[in-house]
C-alpha positions in Angstrom: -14.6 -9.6 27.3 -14.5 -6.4 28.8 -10.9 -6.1 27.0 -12.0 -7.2 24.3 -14.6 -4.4 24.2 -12.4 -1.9 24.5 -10.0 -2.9 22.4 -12.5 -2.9 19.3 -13.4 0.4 20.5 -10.3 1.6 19.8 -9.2 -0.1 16.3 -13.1 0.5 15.1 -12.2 4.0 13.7 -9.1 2.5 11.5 -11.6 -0.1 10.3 -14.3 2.2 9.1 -12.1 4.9 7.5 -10.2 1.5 5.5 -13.5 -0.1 4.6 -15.2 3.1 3.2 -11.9 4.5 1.1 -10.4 1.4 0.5 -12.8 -1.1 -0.3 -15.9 1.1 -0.5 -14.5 3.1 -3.2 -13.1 0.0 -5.2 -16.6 -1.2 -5.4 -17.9 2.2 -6.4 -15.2 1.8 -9.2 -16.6 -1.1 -10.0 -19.9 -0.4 -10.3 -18.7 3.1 -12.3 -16.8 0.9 -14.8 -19.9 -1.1 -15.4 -21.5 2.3 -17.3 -20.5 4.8 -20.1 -20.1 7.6 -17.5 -19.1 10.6 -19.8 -20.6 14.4 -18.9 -19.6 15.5 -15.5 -22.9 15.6 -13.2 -24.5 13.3 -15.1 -24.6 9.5 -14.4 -24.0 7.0 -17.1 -26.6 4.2 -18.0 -25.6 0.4 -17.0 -23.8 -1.6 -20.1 -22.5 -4.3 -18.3 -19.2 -5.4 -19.4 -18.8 -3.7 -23.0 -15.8 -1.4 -21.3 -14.1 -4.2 -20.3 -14.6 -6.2 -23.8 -13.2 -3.2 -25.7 -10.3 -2.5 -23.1 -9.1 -5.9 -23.9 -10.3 -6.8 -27.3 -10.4 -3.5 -29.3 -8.3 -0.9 -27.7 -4.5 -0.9 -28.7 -3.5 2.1 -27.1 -4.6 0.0 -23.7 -2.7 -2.8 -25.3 0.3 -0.4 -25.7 0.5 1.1 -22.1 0.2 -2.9 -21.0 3.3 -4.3 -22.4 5.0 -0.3 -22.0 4.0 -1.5 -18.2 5.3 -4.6 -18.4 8.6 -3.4 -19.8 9.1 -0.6 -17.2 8.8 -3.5 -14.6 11.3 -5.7 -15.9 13.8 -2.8 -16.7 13.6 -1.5 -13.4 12.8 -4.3 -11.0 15.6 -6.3 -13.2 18.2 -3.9 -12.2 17.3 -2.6 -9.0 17.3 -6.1 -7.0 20.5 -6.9 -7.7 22.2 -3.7 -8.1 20.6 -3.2 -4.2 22.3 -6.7 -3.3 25.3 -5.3 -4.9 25.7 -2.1 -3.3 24.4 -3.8 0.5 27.6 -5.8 -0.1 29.5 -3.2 -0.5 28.9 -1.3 2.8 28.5 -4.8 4.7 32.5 -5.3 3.5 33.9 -2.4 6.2 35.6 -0.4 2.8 37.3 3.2 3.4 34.2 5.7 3.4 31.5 3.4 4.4 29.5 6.4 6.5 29.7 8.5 2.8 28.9 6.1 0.6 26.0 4.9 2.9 24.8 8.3 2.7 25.2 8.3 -1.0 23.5 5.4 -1.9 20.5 6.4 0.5 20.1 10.2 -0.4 17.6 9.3 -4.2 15.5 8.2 -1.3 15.1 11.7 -0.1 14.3 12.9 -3.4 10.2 13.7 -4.3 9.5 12.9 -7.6 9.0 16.0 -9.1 12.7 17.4 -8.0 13.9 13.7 -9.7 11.8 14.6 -12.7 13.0 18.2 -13.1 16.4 16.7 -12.8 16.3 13.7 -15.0 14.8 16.0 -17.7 17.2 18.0 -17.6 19.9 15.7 -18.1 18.3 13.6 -20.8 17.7 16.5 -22.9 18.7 16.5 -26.5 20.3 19.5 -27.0 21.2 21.5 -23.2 21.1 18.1 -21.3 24.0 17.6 -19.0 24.8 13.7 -20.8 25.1 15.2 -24.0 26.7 17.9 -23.0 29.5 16.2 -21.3 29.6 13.9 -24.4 30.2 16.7 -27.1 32.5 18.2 -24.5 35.2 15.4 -24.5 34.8 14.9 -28.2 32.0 11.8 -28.5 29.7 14.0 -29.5 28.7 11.3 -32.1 27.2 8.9 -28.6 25.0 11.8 -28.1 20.9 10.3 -28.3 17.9 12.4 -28.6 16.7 10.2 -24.8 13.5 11.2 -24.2 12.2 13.0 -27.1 13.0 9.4 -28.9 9.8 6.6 -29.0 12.8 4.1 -28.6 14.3 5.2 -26.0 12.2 7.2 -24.0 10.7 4.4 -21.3 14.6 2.7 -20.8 15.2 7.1 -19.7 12.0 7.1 -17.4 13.5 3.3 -16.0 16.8 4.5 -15.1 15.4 7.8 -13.3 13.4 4.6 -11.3 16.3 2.5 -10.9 18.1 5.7 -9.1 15.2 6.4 -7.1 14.7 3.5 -5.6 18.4 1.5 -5.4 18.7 3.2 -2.0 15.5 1.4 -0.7 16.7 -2.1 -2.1 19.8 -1.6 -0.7 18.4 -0.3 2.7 16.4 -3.7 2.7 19.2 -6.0 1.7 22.0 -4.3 4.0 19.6 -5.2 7.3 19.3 -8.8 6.1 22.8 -9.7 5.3 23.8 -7.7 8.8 21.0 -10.1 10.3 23.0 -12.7 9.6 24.0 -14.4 12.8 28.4 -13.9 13.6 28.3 -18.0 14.2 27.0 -18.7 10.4 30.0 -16.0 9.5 32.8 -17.6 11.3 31.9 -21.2 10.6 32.3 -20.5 7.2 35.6 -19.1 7.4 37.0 -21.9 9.6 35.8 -23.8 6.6 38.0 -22.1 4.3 35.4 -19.4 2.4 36.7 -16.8 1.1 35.4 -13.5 0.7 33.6 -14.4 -2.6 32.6 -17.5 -1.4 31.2 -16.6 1.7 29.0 -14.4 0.3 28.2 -15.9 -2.7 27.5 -19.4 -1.4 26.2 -18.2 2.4 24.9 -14.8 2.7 23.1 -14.2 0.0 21.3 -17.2 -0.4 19.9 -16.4 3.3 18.5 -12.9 1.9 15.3 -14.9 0.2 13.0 -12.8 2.6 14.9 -9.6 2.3 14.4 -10.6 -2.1 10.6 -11.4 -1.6 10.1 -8.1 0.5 12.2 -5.7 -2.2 10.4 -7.7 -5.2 7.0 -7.0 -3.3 7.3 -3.6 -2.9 9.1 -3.0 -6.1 6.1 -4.4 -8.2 3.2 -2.8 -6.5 5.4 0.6 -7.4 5.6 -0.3 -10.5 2.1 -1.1 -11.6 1.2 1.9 -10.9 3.9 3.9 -11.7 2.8 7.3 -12.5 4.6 10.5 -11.2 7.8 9.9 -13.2 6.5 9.4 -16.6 4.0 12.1 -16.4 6.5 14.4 -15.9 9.2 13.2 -17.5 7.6 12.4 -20.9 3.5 12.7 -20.2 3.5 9.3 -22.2 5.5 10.5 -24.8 6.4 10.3 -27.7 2.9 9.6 -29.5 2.1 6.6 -26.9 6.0 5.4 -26.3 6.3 5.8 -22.8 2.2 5.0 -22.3 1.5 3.0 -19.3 -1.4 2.2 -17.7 -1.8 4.9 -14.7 -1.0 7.8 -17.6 -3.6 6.0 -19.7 -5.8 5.9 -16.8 -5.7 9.7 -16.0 -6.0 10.6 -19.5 -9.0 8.6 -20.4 -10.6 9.5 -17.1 -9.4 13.4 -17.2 -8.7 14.7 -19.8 -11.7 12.7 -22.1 -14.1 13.0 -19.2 -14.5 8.7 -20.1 -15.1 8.2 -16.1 -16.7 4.8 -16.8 -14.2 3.7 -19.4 -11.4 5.3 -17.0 -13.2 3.4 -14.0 -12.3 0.0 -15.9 -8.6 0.7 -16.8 -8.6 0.9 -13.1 -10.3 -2.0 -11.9 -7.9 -4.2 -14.2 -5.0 -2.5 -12.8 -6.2 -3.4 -9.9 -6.5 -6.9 -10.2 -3.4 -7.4 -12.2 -1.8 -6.2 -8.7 -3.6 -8.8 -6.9 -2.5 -11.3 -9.0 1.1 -10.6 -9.0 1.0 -9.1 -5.3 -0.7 -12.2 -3.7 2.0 -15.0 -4.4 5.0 -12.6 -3.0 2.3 -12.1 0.1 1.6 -15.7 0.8 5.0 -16.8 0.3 5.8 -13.9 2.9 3.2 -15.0 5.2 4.1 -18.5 5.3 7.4 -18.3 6.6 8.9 -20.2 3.6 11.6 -18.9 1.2 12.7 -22.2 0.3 
């Protein structure tokens, strides 16, 4: 008991700190989002759930920075997995220059955001950007794109400045899992005749279904809430191209002063993360990738 005791001595300061800005403050959210908090010092009156009504009913720029979301998601999470699978493979295969190109494929991770910003900016700019500048200089000028500064275009340039950013941490992730695999599993597959291709394709990588769940995890909650990149890349931009709903969030909140409004975006973000978070963390839990 006495161990016990102590013990919850210890971990009792974690607790508290979690449970007041963690949970505390998600319930203050909450309660915010049920009012139409506008002036600054100045609480708004209860109106139940009229925010969330007209978040979901009325308001299509919300509806915009939803599916601009969604899209962001698939565009980066459906190119990072595999291209991280890919690129694990790659160093697991013992090629000439493994140390560098270890190195290379892990040195994005290094990067903050705003440096990857700047830089990405830079070289999606219409008219000094490094693409088309390299473009124009060996004569296809005529593949030059305006990137960024174009509503079609503009959230595939804020994905691919994602997809660089964060290749090194799937591929991190796989590379431990496919050197987890035991030797035995390795050499009983080549005493039955695998080749290369085959021993990956039909023995390794089915094994990485934890390393998958645990990249796809991690990968989502990012992008839910992906915010630093697009702010600073595009601000949202053009008109409400590149919207999602963290820059929608900030804005309403911010630069409107609509705390209560802002308060619900928030929640629902929220709870669209539990929703898609809680399968990849039960499956985890459980011990079953099957």
């Amino acid at each position: 008991m006495r161990r016990k005791i102590e013990s919850f001595i210890f971990i009792s300061p974690a607790i508290i700190l979690v449970a007041l800005f963690v949970y505390g403050f998600v319930a203050w959210t909450f309660d915010v989002s049920l009012t139409n908090w506008k002036d600054i010092g100045v609480f708004g009156r209860f109106i139940g759930f009229r925010n969330y009504e007209r978040l979901i009913l009325q308001d299509a720029t919300f509806h915009t920075a939803l599916v601009n979301t969604l899209k962001l998601s698939v565009m980066f999470i459906g190119i990072t997995v595999p291209l991280g699978l890919f690129l694990a493979i790659l160093l697991d295969l013992n090629l000439k220059g493994k140390r560098f190109f270890r190195l290379l494929f892990l040195l994005p991770l290094s990067f903050s955001f705003v440096a990857s910003a700047s830089m990405w900016t830079w070289m999606f700019s219409p008219e000094g950007g490094a693409i088309n500048t390299i473009l124009r200089s060996v004569g296809l000028g005529w593949l030059s794109q305006p990137w960024i500064t174009s509503e079609s275009q503009s959230i595939m340039c804020i994905a691919i400045a994602y997809i660089w950013q964060f290749s090194g941490f799937a591929t991190l992730v796989y590379y431990a899992g496919i050197t987890a695999v035991p030797p035995e599993v390795r050499e009983a597959a080549k005493i039955d005749g695998a080749s290369t291709f085959q021993l990956y394709w039909r023995v390794i990588v089915p094994l990485q279904k934890p390393a998958t769940l645990t990249v796809l995890a991690m990968l989502l909650m990012y992008t839910l809430r992906a915010f630093d990149l697009v702010w600073l890349m595009t601000g949202g931009g053009p008109g409400t191209s590149s919207e999602v709903l963290s820059t929608f969030m900030f804005r309403t909140t911010f630069n409107r002063n609509h705390f209560g409004y802002g308060a619900a975006v928030g929640i629902f973000m929220f709870v669209l993360s539990l929703v898609i978070i809680f399968p990849f963390f039960k499956k985890l839990r459980g011990g079953s990738y099957d």
